[in-house]
C-alpha positions as CSV (number, residue, x, y, z in Angstrom):
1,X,11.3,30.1,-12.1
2,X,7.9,29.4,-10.5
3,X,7.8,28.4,-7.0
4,X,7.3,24.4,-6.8
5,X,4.3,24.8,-4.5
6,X,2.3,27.2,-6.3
7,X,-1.0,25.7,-8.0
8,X,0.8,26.4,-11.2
9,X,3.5,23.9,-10.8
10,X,2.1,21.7,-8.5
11,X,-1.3,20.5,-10.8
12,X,0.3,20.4,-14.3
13,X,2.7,18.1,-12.3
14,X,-0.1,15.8,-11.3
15,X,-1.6,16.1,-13.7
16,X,1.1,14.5,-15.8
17,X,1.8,11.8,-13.8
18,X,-1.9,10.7,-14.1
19,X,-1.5,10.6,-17.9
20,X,1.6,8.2,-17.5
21,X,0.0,4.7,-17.1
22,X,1.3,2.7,-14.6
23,X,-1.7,0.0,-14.0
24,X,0.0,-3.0,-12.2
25,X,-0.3,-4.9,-13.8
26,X,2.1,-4.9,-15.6
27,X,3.1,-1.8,-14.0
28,X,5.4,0.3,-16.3
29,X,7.1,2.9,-13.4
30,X,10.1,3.6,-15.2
31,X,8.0,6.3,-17.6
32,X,6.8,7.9,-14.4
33,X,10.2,7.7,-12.7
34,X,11.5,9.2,-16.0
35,X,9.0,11.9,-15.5
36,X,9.7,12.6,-12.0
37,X,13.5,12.5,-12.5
38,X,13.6,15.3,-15.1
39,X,11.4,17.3,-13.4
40,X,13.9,16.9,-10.3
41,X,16.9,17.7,-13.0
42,X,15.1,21.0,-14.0
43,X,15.4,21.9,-10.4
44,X,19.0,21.1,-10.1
45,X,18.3,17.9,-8.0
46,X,20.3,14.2,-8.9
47,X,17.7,11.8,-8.5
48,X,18.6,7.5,-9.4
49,X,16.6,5.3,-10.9
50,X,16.7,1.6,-9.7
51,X,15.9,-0.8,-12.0
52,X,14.0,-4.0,-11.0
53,X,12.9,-5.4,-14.4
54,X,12.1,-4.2,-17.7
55,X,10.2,-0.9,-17.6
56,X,9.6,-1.0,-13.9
57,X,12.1,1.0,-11.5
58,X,12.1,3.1,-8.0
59,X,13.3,6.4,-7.7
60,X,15.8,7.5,-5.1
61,X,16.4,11.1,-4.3
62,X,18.1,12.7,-1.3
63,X,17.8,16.5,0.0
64,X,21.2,16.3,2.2
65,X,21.3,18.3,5.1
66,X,23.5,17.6,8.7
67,X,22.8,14.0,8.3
68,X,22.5,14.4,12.0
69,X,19.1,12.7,11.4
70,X,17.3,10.9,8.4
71,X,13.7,11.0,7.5
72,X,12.2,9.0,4.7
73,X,9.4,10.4,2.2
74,X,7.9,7.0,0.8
75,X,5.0,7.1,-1.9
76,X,4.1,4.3,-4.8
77,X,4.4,4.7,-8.4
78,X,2.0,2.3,-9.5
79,X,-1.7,1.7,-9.6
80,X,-4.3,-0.6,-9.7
81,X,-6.1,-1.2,-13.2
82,X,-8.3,1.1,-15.0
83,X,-12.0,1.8,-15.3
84,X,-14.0,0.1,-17.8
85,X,-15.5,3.1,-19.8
86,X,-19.0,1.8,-18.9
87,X,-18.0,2.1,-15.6
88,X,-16.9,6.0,-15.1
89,X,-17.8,9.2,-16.6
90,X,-14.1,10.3,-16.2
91,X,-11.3,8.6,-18.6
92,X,-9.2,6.9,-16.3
93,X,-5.6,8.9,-17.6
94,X,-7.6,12.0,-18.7
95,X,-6.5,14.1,-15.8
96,X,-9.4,16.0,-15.9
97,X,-10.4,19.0,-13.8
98,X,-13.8,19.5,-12.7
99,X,-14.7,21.9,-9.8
100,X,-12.2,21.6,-7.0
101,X,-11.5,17.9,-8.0
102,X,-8.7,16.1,-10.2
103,X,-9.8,13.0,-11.5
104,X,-7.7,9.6,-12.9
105,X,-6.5,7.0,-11.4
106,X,-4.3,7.2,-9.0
107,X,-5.0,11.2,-8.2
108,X,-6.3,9.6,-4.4
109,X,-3.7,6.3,-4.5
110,X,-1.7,7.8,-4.7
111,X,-0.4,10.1,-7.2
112,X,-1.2,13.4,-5.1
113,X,0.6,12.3,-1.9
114,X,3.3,10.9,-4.2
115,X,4.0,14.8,-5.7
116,X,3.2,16.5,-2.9
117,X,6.5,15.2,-1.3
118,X,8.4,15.3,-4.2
119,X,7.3,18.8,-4.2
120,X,8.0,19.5,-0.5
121,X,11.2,18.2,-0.6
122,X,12.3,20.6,-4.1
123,X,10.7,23.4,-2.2
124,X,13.3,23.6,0.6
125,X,16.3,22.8,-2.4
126,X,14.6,26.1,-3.9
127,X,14.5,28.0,-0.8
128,X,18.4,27.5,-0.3
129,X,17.5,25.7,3.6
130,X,19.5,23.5,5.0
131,X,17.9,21.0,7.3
132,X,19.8,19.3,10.4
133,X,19.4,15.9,8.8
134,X,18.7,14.2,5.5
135,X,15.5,13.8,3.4
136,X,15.3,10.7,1.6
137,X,12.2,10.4,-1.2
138,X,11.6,7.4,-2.1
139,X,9.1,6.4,-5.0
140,X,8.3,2.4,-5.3
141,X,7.3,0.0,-7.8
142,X,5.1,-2.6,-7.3
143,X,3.3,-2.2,-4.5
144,X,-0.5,-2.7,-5.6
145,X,0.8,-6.3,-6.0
146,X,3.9,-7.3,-4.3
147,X,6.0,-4.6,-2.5
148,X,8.7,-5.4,-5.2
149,X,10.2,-2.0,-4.8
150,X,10.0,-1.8,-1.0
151,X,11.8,-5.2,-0.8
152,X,14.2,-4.3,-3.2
153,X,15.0,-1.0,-0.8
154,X,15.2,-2.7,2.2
155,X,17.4,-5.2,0.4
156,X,20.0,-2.5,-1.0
157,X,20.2,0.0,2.2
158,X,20.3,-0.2,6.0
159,X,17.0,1.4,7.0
160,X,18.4,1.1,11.0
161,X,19.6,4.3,9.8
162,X,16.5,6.3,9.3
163,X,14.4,8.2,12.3
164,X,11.0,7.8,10.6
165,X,9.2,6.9,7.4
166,X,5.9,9.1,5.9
167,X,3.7,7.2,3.8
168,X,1.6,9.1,1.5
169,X,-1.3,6.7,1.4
170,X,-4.7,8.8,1.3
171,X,-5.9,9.5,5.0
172,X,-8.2,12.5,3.7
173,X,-5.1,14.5,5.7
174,X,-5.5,13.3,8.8
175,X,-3.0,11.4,10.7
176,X,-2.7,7.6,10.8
177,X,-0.4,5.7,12.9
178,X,-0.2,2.4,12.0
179,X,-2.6,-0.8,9.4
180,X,-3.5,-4.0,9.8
181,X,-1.4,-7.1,8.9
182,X,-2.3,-9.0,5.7
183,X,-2.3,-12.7,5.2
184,X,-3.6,-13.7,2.0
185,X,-3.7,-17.6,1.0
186,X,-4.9,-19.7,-1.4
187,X,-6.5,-23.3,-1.2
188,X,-6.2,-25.9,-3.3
189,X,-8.6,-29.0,-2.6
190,X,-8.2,-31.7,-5.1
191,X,-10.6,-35.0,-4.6
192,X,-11.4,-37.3,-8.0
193,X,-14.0,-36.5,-10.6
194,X,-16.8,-38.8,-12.1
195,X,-19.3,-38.4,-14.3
196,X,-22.6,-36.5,-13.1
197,X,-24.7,-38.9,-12.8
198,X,-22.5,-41.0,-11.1
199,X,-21.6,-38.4,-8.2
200,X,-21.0,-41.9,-5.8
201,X,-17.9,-42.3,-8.1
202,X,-16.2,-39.4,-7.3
203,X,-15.0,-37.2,-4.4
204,X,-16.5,-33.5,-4.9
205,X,-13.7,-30.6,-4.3
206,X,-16.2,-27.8,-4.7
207,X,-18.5,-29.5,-1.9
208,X,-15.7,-30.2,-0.4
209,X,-14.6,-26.3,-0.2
210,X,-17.9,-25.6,1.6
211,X,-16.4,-27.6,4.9
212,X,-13.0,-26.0,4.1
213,X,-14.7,-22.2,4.1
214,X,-16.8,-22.9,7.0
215,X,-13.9,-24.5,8.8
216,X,-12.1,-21.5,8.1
217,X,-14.8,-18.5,9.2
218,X,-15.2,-20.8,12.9
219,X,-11.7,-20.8,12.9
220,X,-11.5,-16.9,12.7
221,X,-13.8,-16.8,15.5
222,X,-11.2,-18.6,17.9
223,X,-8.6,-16.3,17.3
224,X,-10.6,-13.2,16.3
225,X,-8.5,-9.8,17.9
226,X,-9.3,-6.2,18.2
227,X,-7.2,-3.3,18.7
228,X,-8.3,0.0,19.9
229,X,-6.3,1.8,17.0
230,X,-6.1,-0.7,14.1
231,X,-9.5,-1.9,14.7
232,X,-10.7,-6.2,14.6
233,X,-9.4,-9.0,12.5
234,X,-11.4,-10.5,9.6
235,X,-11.3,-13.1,7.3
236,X,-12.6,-13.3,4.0
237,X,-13.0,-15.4,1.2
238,X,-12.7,-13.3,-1.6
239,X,-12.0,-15.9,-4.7
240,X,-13.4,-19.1,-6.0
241,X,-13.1,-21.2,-8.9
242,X,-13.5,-25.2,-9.4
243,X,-15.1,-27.4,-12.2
244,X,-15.0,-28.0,-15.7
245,X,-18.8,-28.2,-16.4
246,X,-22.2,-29.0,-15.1
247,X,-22.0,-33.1,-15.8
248,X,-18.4,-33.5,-14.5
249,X,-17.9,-34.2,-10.6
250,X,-14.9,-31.6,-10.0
251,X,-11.4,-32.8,-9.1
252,X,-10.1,-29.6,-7.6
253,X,-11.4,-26.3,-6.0
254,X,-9.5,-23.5,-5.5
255,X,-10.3,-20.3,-3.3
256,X,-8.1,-17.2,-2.1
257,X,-8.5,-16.1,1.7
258,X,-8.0,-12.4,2.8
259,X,-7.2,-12.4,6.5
260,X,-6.3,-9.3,8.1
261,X,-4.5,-8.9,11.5
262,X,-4.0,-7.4,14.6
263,X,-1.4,-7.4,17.5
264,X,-0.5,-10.0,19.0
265,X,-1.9,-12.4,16.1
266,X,1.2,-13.7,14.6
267,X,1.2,-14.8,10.7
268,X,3.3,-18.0,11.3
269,X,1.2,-19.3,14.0
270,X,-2.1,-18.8,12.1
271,X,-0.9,-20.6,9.2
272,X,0.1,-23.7,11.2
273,X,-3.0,-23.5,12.6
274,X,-4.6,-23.7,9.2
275,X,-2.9,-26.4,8.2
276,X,-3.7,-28.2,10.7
277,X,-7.2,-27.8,10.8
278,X,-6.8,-28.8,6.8
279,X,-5.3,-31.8,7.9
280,X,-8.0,-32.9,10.0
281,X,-10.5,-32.8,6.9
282,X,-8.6,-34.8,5.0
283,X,-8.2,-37.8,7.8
284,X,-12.0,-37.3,8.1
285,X,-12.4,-37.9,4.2
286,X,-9.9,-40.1,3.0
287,X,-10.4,-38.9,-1.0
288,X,-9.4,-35.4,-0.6
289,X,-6.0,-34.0,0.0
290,X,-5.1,-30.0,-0.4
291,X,-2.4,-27.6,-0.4
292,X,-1.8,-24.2,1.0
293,X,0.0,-21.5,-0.7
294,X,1.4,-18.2,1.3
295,X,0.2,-15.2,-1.8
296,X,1.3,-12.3,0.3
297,X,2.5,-12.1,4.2
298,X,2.4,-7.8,5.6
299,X,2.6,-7.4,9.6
300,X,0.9,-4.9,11.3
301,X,2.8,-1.1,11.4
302,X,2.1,0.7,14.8
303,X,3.7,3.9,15.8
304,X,3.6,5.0,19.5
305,X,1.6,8.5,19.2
306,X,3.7,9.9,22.1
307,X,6.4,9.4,19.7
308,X,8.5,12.6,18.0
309,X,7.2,11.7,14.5
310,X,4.0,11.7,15.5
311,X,3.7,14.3,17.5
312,X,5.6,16.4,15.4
313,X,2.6,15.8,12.6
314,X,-0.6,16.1,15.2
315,X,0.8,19.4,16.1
316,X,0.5,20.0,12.6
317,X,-2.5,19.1,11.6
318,X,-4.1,20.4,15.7
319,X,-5.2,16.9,16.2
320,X,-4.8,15.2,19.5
321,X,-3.2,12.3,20.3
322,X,-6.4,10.2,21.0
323,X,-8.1,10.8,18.0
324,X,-4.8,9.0,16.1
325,X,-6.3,5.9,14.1
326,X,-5.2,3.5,11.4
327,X,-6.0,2.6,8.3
328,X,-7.8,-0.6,6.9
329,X,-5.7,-1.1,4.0
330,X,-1.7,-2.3,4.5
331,X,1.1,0.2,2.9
332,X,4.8,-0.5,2.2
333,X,5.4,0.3,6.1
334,X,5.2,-3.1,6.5
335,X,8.4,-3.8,4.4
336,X,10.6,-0.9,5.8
337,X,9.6,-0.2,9.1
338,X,12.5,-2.9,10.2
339,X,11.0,-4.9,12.2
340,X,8.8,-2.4,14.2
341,X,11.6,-0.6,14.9
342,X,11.2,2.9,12.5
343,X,8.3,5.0,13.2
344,X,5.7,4.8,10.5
345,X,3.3,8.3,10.0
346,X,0.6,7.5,7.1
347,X,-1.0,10.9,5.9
348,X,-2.4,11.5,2.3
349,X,-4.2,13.9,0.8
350,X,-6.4,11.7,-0.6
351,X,-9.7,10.3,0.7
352,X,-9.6,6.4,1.6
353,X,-12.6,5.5,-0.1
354,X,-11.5,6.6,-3.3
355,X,-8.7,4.4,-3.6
356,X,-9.2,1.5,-6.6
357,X,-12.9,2.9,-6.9
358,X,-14.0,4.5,-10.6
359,X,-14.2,8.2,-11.2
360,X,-11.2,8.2,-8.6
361,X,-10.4,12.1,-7.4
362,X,-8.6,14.0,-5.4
363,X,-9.5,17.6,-3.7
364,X,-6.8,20.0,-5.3
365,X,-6.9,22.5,-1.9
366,X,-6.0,18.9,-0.3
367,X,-3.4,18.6,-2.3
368,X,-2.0,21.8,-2.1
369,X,-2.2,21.6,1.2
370,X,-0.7,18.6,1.6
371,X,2.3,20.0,0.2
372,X,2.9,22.8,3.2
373,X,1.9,20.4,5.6
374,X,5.2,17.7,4.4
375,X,7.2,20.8,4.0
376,X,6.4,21.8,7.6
377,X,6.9,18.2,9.1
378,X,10.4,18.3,7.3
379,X,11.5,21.1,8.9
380,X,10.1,20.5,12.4
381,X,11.3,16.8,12.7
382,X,14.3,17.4,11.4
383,X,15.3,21.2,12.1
384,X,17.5,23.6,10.5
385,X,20.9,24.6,10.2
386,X,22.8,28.1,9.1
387,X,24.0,27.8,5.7
């Protein structure tokens, strides 16, 4: 039998899980966990698949060791959508090889990271080594949209158990120690149409929306944060729609706000806040009244760099502790680091700007590498025992 982490093994394997199609929407995990879990049979691992709805499921697989100490493995099975063909060159579940890059979405989000762990964790079940703790690998669904899987976990196991938690989002294999919060929102404005030549009748929502969004950006200033590792707050308004057509003064507006957050902004407090300020609009103009609806509520993950996990990586990888950095995007950290409590390392093989973006690639050397380098941190964080 081939060794797991040669090139041979290790890019068909990607390769194959780039041709299964999980897009999330709708999402469809089950055929990769289906994938994933024979190719953990054929290597004389149990893996489980948990079900959350039809065709969508996590996968659970455990290397057992001591159980002196646990370490988690967390990667997600989904993507975002496709490429248009107009779009990329590349077909988006092709899975083709060009020079020293794999191509198809999810190959940098994050398909490579997801295998390379998989792969790490079969290795040392191949090798016959038995680590002083136990290496959970966890493989989500949903979390492109909603963290279903995560939650789900979290729901259906203690995680005060667990020492640390990887996440394999792409980092272009350097360390990351923590993300911004997210706080996404959406506005509805409603006021009372009239016909468009009669604007005087009505009370505009899409005009309306333009003190709402302006409200919103001085808002942002107030309470704007920065952090030396996670970076500034921001707030964007990334969706609008309102109106039925040119001669109608609209009734309602609607827009979708991405705010993303920093210690010590707290989620709760900034959506009071925005309610209130809401509420002072509407006593200001009597015709309008709005609603506020929470889409999506992630906290910040930060991980101490002094801390074992950490370290253990940057000694790795030969970074230092001052060059440690987080990401601009939020993982499922944010669901199972229990409360701030766990440890959270984020290190992909990937390169961040590639995620969602068309033509997506990954380097295969990074990959590869990737492999040794979870391998390595499995057996340094959690050490080894005589069989």
């Amino acid at each position: 039998m081939d060794k797991v982490m040669s090139r041979e093994v290790a890019v068909p394997l990607l390769q194959r899980m780039i041709e299964t199609d999980t897009c999330n929407p709708p999402g469809n995990e089950h055929a990769l966990s289906l994938l994933l879990q024979e190719f953990l049979h054929g290597h004389g691992m149990d893996s489980e698949a948990v079900l959350l709805d039809a065709g969508r499921s996590n996968l659970e697989a455990v290397l057992r060791g001591s159980g002196r100490r646990k370490l988690m493995f967390c990667g997600h099975l989904d993507t975002v959508s496709a490429w248009t063909q107009t779009a990329g060159r590349y077909p988006p579940h092709g899975a083709v090889i060009e020079g020293s890059r794999l191509y198809g979405r999810g190959a940098a989000d994050m398909k490579s990271g997801l295998a390379a762990m998989l792969l790490a964790m079969v290795s040392l079940r191949q090798e016959g080594i038995r680590l002083d703790g136990d290496l959970l690998w966890l493989a989500t669904a949903g979390e492109e949209v909603d963290s279903c899987g995560a939650r789900l976990y979290a729901e259906q196991h203690s995680l005060a158990g667990l020492d640390g938690i990887v996440i394999a989002e792409p980092t272009a294999s350097r360390v990351a120690v923590g993300h911004k919060g997210a706080l996404w929102l959406r506005i509805s404005l409603h006021g009372r149409s009239a016909h468009g030549s009669m604007p005087q009748l009505g009370v505009n929502a899409v005009e309306g929306m333009v003190a709402v969004i302006t409200l919103l950006h001085r808002h942002a200033l107030k309470w704007q944060a920065q952090d030396a590792v996670l970076g500034a707050s921001s707030l964007s308004v990334n969706h609008i729609a309102g109106g039925i057509q040119t001669n109608v003064v609209p009734d309602h507006c609607i827009i979708d706000v991405d705010i993303r957050t920093v210690p010590p902004l707290e989620h709760a407090r900034l959506f009071a806040e925005i309610e209130q300020e809401l509420a002072m609009i509407t006593q200001l103009h009597a015709g309008y009244h709005y609603s506020v609806e929470l889409l999506l509520d992630r906290s910040s993950v930060y991980s101490d760099p002094a801390g074992r996990l950490i370290q253990t990586a940057l000694a790795i990888t030969g970074e230092s502790a001052e060059a440690a950095r987080g990401v601009s995007y939020y993982t499922d950290g944010s669901v199972l680091h229990h409360g701030g409590k766990l440890p959270v390392l984020i290190y992909g093989p990937g390169e961040p700007a590639q995620a969602h973006q068309a033509d997506e690639w990954v380097d295969i050397e990074a990959y590869l590498a990737s492999i040794r380098f979870y391998r390595e941190l499995a057996l340094r964080f959690l050490g080894t025992v005589d069989v």
